[in-house]
C-alpha positions as CSV (number, residue, x, y, z in Angstrom):
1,X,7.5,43.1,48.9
2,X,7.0,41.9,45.8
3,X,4.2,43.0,43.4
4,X,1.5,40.6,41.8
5,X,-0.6,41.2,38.9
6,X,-3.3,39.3,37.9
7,X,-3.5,38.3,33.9
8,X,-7.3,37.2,33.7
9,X,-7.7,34.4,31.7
10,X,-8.9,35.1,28.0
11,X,-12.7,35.2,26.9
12,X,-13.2,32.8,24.5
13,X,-16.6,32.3,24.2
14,X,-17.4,34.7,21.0
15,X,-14.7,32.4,19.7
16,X,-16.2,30.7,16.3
17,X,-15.6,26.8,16.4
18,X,-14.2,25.3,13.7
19,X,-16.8,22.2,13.0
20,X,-15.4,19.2,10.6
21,X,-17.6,15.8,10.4
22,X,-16.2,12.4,9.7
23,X,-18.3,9.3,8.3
24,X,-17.5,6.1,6.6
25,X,-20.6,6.0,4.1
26,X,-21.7,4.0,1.2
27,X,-19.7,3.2,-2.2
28,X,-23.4,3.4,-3.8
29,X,-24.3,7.0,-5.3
30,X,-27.7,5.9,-5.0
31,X,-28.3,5.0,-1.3
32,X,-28.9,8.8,-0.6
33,X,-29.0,7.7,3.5
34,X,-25.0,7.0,3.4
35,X,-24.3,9.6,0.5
36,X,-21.7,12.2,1.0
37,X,-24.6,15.2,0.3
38,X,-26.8,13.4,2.4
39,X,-24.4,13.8,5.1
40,X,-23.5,17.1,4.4
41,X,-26.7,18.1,4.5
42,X,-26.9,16.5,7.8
43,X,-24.2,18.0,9.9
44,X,-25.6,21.7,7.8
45,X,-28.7,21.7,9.1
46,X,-27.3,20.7,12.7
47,X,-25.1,23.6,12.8
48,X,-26.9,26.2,10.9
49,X,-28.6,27.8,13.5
50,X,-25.2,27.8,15.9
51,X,-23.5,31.1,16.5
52,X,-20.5,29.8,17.8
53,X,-19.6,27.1,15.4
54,X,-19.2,26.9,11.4
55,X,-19.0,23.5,9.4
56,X,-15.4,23.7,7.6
57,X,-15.5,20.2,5.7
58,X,-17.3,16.8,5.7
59,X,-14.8,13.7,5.7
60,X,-15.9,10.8,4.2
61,X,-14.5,7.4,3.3
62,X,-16.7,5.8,0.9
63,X,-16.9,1.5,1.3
64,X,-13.8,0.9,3.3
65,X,-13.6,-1.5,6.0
66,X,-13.4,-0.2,9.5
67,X,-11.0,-2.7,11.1
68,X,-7.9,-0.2,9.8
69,X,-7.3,3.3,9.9
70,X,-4.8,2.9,7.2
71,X,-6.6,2.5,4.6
72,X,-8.7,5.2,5.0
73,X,-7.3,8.0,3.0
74,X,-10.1,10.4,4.2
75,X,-9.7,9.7,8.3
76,X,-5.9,10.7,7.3
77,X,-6.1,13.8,5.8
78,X,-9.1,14.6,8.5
79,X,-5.9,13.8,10.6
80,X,-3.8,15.9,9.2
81,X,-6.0,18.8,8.7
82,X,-6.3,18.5,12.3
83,X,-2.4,18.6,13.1
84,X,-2.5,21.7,10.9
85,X,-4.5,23.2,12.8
86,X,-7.3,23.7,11.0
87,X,-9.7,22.2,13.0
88,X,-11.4,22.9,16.7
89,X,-14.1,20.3,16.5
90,X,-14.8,16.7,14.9
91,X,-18.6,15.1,14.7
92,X,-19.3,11.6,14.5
93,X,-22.2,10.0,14.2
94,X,-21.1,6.9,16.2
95,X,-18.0,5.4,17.5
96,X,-18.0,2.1,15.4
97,X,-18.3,4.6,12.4
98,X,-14.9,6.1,13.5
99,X,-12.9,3.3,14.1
100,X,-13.8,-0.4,14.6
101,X,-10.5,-1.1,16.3
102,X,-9.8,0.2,20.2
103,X,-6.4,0.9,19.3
104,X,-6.8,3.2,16.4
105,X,-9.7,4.7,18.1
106,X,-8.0,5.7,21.2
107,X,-4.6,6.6,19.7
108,X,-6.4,8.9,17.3
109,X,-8.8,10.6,20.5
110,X,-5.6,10.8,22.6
111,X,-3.4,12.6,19.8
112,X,-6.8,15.2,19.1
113,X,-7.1,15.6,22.4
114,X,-3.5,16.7,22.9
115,X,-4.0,19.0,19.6
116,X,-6.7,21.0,21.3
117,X,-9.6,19.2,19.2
118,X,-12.7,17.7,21.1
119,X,-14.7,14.6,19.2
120,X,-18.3,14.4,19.9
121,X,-19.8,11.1,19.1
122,X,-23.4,11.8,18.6
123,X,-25.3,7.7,19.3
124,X,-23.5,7.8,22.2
125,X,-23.4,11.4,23.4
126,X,-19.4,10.9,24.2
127,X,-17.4,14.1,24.5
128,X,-13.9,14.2,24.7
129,X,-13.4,17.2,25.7
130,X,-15.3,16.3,29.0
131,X,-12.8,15.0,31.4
132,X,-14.6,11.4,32.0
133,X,-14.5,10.8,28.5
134,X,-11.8,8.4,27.3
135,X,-12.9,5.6,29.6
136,X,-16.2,5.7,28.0
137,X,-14.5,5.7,24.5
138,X,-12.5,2.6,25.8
139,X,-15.6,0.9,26.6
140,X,-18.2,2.0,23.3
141,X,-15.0,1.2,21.3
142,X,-14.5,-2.1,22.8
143,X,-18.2,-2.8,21.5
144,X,-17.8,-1.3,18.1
145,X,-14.5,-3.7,17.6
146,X,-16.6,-6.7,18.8
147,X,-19.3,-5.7,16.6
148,X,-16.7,-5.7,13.7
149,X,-15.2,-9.3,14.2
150,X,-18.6,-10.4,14.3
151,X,-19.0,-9.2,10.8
152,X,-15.9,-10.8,10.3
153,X,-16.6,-13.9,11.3
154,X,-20.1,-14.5,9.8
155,X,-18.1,-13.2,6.1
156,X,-15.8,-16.2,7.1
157,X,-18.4,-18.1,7.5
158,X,-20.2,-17.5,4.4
159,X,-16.5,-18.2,2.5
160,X,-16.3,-21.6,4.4
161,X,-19.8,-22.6,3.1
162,X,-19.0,-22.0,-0.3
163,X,-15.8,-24.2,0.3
164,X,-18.3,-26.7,1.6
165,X,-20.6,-26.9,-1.3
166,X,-18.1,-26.7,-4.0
167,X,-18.9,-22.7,-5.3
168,X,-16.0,-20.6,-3.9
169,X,-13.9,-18.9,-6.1
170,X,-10.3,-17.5,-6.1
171,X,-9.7,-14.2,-6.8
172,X,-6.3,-15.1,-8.6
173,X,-5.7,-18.4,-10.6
174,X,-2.4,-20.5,-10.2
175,X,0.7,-19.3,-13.0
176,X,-0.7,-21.2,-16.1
177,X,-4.2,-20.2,-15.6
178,X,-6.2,-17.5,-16.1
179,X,-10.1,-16.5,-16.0
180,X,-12.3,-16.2,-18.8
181,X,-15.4,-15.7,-18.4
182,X,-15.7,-16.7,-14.9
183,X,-14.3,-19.7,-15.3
184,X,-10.6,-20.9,-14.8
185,X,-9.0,-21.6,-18.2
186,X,-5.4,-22.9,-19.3
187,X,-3.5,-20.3,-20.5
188,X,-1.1,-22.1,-23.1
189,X,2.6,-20.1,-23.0
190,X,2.7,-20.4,-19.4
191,X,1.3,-24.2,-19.3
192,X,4.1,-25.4,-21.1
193,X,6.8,-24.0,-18.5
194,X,4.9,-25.6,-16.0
195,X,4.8,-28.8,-17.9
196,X,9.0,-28.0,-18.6
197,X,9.4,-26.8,-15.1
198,X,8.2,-30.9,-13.7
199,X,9.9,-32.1,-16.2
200,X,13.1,-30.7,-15.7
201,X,12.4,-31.5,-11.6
202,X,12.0,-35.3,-12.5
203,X,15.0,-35.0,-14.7
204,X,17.1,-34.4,-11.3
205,X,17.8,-30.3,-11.5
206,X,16.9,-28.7,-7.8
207,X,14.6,-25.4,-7.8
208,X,17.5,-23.4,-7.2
209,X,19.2,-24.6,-10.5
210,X,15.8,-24.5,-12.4
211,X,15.0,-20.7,-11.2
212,X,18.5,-19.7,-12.8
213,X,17.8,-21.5,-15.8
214,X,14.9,-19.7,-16.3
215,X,15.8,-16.1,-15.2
216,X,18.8,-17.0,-17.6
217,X,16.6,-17.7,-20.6
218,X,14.3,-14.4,-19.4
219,X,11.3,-17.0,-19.2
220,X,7.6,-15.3,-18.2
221,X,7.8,-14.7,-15.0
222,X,4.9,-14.9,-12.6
223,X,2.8,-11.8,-12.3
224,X,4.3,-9.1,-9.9
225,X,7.8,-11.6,-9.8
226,X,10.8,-9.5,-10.2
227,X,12.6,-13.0,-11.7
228,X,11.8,-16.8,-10.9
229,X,12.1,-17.5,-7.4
230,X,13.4,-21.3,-5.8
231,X,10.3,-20.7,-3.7
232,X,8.2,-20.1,-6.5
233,X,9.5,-23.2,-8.1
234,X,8.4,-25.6,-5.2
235,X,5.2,-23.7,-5.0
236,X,4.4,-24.8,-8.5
237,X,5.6,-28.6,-8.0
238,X,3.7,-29.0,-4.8
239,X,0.7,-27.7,-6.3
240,X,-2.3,-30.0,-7.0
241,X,-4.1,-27.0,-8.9
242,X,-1.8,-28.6,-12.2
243,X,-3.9,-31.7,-11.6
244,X,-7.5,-30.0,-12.2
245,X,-8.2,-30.5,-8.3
246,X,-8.5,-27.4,-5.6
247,X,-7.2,-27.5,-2.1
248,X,-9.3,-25.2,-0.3
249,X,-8.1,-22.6,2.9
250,X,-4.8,-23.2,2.7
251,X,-4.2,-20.2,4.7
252,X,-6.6,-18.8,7.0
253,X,-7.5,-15.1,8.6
254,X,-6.8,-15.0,12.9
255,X,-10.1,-14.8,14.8
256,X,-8.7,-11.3,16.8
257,X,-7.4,-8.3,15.9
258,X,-5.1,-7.2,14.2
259,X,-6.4,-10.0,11.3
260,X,-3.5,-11.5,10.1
261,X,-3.0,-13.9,7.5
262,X,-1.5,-17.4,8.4
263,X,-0.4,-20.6,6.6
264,X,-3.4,-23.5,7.4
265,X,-1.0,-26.2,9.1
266,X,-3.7,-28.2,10.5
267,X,-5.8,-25.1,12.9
268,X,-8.5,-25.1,10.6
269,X,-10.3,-27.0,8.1
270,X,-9.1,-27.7,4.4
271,X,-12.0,-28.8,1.7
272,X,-10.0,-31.1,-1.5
273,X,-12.4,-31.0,-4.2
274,X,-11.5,-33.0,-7.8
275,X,-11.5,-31.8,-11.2
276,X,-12.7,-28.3,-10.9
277,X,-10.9,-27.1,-14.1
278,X,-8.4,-28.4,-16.9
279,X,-5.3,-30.1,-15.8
280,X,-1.7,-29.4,-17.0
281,X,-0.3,-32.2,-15.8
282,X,-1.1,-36.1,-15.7
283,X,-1.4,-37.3,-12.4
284,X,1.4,-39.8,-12.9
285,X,3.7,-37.3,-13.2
286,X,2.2,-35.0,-10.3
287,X,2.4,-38.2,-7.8
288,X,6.6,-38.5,-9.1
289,X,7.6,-35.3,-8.5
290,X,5.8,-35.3,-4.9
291,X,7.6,-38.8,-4.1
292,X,10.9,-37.4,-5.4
293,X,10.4,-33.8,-2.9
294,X,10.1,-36.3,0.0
295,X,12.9,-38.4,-0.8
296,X,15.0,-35.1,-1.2
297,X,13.5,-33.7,1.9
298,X,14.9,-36.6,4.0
299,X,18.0,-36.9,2.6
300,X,18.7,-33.3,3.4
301,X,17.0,-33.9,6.5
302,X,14.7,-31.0,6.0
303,X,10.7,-31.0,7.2
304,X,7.9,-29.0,5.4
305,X,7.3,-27.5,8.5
306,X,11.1,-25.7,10.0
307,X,11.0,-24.0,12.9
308,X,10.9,-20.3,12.8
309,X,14.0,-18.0,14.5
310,X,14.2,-14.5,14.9
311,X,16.6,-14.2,12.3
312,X,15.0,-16.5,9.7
313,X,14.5,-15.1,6.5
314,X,16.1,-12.2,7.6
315,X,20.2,-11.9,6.7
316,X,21.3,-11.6,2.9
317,X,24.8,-12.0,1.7
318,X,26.7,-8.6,0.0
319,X,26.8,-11.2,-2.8
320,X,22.9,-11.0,-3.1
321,X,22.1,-14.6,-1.7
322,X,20.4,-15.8,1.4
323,X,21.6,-17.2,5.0
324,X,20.7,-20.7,6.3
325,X,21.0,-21.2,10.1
326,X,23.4,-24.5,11.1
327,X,24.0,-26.2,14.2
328,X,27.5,-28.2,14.5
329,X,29.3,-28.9,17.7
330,X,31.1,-25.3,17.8
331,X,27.5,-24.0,17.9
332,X,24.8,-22.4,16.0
333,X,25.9,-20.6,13.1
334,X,24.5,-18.4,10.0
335,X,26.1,-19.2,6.3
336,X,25.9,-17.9,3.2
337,X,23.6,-20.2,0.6
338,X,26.1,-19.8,-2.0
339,X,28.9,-20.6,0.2
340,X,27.3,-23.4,1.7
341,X,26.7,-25.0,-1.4
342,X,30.1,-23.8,-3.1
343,X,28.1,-22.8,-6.6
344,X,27.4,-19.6,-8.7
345,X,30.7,-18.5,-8.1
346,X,31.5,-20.0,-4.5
347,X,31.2,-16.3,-2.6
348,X,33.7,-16.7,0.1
349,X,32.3,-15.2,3.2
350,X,32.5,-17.3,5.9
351,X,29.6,-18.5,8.7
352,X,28.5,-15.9,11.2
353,X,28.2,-17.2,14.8
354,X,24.4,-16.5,15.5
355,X,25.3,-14.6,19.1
356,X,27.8,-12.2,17.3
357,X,24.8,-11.2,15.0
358,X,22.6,-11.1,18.3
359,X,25.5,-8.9,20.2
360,X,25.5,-6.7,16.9
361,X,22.1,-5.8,17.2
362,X,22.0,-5.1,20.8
363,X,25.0,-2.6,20.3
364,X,23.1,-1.1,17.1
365,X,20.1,-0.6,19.1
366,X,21.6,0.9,22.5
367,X,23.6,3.8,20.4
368,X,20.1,4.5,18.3
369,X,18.3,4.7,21.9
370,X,20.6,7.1,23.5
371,X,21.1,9.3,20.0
372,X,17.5,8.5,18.4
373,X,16.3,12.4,18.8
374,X,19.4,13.4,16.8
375,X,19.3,10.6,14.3
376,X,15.6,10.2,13.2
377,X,14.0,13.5,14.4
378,X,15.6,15.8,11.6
379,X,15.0,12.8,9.2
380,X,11.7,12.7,9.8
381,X,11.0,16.5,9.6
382,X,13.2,16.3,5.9
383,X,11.1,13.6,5.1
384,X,7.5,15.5,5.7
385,X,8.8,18.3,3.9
386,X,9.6,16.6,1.2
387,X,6.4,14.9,0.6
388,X,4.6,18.2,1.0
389,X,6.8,19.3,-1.6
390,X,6.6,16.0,-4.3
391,X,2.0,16.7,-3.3
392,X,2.3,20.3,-4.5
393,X,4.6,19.9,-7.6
394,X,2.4,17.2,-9.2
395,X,0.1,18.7,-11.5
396,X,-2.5,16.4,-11.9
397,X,-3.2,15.8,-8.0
398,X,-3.4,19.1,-7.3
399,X,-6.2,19.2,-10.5
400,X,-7.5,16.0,-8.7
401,X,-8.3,18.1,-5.3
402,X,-8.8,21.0,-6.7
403,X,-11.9,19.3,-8.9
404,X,-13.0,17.3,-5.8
405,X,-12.8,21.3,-3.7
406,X,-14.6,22.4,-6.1
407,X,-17.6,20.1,-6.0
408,X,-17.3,20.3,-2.2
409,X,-18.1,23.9,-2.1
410,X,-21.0,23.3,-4.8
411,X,-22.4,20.0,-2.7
412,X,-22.4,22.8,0.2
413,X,-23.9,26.0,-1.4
414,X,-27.0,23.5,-3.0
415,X,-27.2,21.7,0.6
416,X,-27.2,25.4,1.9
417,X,-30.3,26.4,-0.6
418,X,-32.1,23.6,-0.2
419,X,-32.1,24.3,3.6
420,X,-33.7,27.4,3.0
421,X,-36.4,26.4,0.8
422,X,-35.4,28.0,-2.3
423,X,-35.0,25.4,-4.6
424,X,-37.2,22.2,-6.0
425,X,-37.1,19.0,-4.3
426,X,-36.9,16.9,-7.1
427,X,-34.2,19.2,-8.6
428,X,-32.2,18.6,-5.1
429,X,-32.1,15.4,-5.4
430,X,-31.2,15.1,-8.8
431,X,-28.1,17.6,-8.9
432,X,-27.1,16.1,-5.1
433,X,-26.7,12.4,-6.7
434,X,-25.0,13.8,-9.7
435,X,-22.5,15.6,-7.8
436,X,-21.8,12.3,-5.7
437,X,-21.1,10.5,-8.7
438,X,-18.7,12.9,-9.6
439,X,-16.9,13.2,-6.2
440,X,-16.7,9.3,-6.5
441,X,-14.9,9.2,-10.1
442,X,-12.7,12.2,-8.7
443,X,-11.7,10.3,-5.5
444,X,-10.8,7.3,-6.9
445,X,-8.3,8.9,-10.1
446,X,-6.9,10.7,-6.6
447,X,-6.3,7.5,-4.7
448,X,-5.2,5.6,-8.0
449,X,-2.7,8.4,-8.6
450,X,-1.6,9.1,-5.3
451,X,2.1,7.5,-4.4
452,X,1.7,6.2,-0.6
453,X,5.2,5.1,-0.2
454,X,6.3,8.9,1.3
455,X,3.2,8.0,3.7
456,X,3.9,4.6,4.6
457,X,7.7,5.5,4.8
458,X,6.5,8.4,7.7
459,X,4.0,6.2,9.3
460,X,7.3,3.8,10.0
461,X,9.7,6.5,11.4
462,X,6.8,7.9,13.4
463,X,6.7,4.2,14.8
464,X,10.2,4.0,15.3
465,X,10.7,7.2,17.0
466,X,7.7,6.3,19.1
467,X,9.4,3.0,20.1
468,X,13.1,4.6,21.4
469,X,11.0,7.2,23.6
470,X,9.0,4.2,25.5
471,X,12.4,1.9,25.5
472,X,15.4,1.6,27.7
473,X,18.3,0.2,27.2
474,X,18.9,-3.4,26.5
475,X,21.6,-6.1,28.4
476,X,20.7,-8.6,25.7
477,X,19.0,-9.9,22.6
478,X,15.4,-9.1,22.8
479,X,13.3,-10.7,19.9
480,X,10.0,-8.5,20.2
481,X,12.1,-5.5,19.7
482,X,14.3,-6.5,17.1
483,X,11.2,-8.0,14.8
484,X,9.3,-4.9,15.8
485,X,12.4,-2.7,14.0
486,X,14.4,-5.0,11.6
487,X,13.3,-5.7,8.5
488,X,16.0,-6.6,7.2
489,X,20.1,-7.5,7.7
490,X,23.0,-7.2,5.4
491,X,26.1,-8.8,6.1
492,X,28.6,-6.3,4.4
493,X,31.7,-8.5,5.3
494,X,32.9,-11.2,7.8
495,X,33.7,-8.3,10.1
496,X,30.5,-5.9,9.7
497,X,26.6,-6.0,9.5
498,X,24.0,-3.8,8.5
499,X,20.4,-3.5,10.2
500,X,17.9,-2.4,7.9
501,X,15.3,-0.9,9.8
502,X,11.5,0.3,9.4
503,X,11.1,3.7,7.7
504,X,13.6,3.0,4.7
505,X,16.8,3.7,6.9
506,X,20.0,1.6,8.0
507,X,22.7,1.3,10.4
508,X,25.9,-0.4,10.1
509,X,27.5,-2.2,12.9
510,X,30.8,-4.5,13.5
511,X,30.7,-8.1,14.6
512,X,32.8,-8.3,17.8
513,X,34.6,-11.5,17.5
């Protein structure tokens, strides 16, 4: 008969827990209630007289909205930290300071909770490591997001009142303005290309031939433009700021999360007020150029408002030019813009039948399905090692952390005094505001210095790899997945396409005729 032996299960309660605390607090180094000291000094004197726990480090993201976790740069390296295993144990004070959004809040319990880590959230007296737990979370969570598009809302609010009564102010001005002193004034160079850029409009040149004209003659481009645009051409001719008047919320923010940003096409109110600043051009002129659009629009038979397809806005040509989508009695059909209008150099590939494009994708996405683990897993690994690497070679971040370590550990030691009576009130409170200043200045040269495009670039192939593990295989075209993964398609030749995906990679696939 065989012999069993017992293994006992380990004793782990002389274990000491590793104790990290996470806050969003204020941006103000002298509202000593949300300072980081203060809240050192908080979650210190809450552990100091534990003998099973020790406070490793205090996480806090300093005047960031709570609606997204990705731009808090703190609640990601307490993430991290956490994945590294440096962590047993994370305090919050309440769950609406954790995450204002159910989703982030549960996905970031969930993955702890697989780690090994418990979060305690002290206003509610939530434990995650208790088995109940995560309903609760749902529920507090649920509150904490409601409370935060209430915020929301009354912010909107506030912005819609000042539309009202005439005071709101953009944070950018139109190209061929710019602020001075508060107020929005004409700045000369780029007025006169405005003026040229109607001019040459009335004169009978499209936005296509009038953006080449100017990338030709290496005109000022608007700011953050790579080169003039056709779009940002009939963005400046349709725009009434060049008559001194304001058009107010022409694009809008979604009641419900995730907030996204939409064009104003009659859902919500618009506010026209006159002369609010110096013109650049006459209204004669302004009132020409919009006649002339609509005359152009119908004889092209195109509205201001086109419907939106899955692949609109979403194929380039090898030759660098953009696909319009046609309809003709052989069916619907994707050509190049170049071709189509048989200018700058006629490129010669030929319309794409939409379904071949739709078969290719389906194809493309079935192989990455069954070979994904293969494919992205190693890439992803390469890819975290490699930002590792590119944090620990640069110089001047690791100064950067190792300044803000440093004023950690003194924040902590004069937190650790003060507990124990040894030094001066007033000198407390002095040196703790002083440090806080200087961990502000030292968190912000990090965050200005730091290069997030290795994060983002993760956070995508996480996303992707996450979306082949919960999909199956797929008979036909299925738009959710494919604008969930595509950012972007090439069409290499008549014969081949490739899918530019999320996470910075590609795959090519042939068009099955």
């Amino acid at each position: 008969m065989a012999e069993i032996k017992i293994i006992p299960a380990k004793d782990r309660s002389d274990e000491i827990i590793r104790t990290a605390a996470y806050a969003r607090v204020s941006s103000s180094s002298e509202d000593q209630l949300n300072s980081f000291a203060a809240q050192i000094r908080y979650y210190t004197e809450l552990l100091k007289d534990s003998t099973d726990a020790v406070f490793v480090d205090m996480y806090a993201d300093q005047g960031i909205t709570g609606t997204s976790a990705a731009k808090r740069t703190e609640f990601q390296r307490l993430m991290s930290d956490c994945r590294k295993g440096k962590i047993d144990r994370v305090l919050v004070k309440s769950i609406s300071r954790f995450a204002r959004n159910t989703k982030d809040s549960l996905e970031a319990v969930r993955e702890l909770k697989t780690l090994g880590i418990s979060v305690y959230f002290e206003k509610e007296n939530i434990d995650t490591a208790e088995v109940s737990s995560e309903m609760m979370l749902a529920i507090y969570s649920q509150f904490a997001q409601e409370e935060s598009m209430s915020i929301s809302k009354n912010c909107r609010l506030g912005v819609r009142k000042r539309m009202m009564d005439g005071t709101y102010k953009n944070a950018s001005v139109s190209y061929g303005y710019e602020y001075s002193d508060g107020k929005v004034t004409v700045n000369n160079n780029q007025a006169k290309i405005v003026r040229r850029i109607f001019k040459e409009y009335l004169d009978g040149r499209g936005v296509y031939e009038i953006s080449a004209i100017l990338n030709s003659e290496c005109v000022e481009r608007p700011p953050n433009a790579k080169e003039w645009h056709p779009q940002f051409i009939s963005n400046i001719i349709a725009n009434e700021r060049y008559i001194g008047d304001s058009l107010l919320q022409k694009k809008y923010m979604t009641d419900t999360l995730p907030f996204q940003k939409k064009i104003n096409r009659g859902e919500k109110a618009q506010y026209y007020i006159s002369n609010t600043h110096q013109p650049i051009i006459d209204k004669e002129t302004f009132e020409a150029v919009q006649e002339l659009r609509k005359a152009k629009a119908k004889i092209y038979h195109r509205s201001p408002t086109n419907k939106h397809y899955p692949l609109s806005r979403m194929i380039r040509c090898s030759c660098g030019s953009g696909f319009r989508r046609k309809q003709s009695g052989h069916g619907i059909s994707w050509t190049c813009l170049k071709h189509d209008r048989k200018s700058e150099g006629e490129c010669s590939m030929k319309p794409i039948r939409e379904q071949l494009i739709y078969n290719a994708f389906v194809r493309m996405f079935n192989k990455l399905q069954a070979h994904y683990k293969a494919l992205l897993s190693p890439m992803l690994r390469q890819l975290e090692m490699l930002s590792e690497r590119k944090k620990s070679v640069n110089t001047q971040l690791a100064e950067l952390r190792k300044e803000i370590s440093e004023i950690k550990q003194q924040t902590y030691l004069l937190t650790m005094l003060n507990s124990q009576g040894t030094l001066d009130g007033a000198y407390f409170m002095e040196r703790s505001q002083e440090l806080d200043r200087k961990l502000q200045t030292a968190q912000k040269q990090l965050h200005a210095n730091l290069d997030d495009k290795d994060g983002k670039r993760l956070d995508e192939l996480r996303k992707l790899i996450g979306i082949f593990e919960r999909a199956e295989q797929i008979d036909e075209f299925d738009e959710i997945k494919f604008g969930l993964i595509v950012e972007k398609i090439t069409v290499l030749s008549e014969s081949e396409v490739r899918f530019n995906l999320i996470g910075g990679i590609g795959f090519t696939e042939r068009i099955v005729r």
